[in-house]
N, C-alpha and C positions, 0 to 999 in steps of 0.2 A: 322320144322325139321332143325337141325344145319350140319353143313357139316365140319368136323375138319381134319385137319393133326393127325398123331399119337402123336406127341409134343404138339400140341395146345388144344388138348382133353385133355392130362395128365394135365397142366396146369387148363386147365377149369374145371376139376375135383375137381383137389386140391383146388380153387377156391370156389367153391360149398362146399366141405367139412369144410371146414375154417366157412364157413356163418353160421352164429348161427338161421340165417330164415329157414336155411333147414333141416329138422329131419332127422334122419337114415331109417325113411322110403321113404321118399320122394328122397333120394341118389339112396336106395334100386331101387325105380321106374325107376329111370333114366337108372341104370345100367341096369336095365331090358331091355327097349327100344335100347338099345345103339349094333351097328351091326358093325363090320370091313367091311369094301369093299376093289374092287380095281373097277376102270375102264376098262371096258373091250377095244377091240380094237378101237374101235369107240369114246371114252373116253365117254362112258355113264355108268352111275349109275342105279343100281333099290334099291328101298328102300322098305322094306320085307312091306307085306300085313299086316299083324298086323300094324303096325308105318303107314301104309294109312289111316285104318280105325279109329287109335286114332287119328289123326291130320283131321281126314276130304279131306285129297290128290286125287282129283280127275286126270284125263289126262292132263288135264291142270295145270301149277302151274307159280308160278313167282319166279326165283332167284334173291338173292339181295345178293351183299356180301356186307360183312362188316367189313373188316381189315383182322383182326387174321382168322376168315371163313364166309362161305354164309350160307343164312339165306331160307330154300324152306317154300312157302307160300303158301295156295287154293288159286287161281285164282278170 
């Protein structure tokens, strides 16, 4: 699961659109999966039950950023 600003998603979008690896269905998928958030007061995230079950996200997870956004991982 990737974790983006509003800028950095547009970017990584356009990105992905541009790649000749990725079909308009495989976009299609992305955009599917893809949720706005905000952090609630606590600055915690939930990341919708559908996007758990494809990724495997159990309670446990490990963040890693990496520059531009962070990267959530099964544990």
């Amino acid at each position: 699961v990737g974790l983006f600003t509003e800028d950095g998603f547009e970017k990584h979008r356009r990105k992905l659109a541009l790649d000749d690896t990725f079909t308009r269905r495989d976009l299609s998928q992305v955009m599917a999966l893809t949720t706005p958030f905000k952090p609630d007061s606590q600055h915690r995230i939930s990341i919708s039950q559908k996007l758990r079950e494809r990724v495997q996200l159990g309670r446990e997870v490990t963040v890693a950023g990496q520059g531009s956004h962070a990267a959530i991982y099964p544990r």
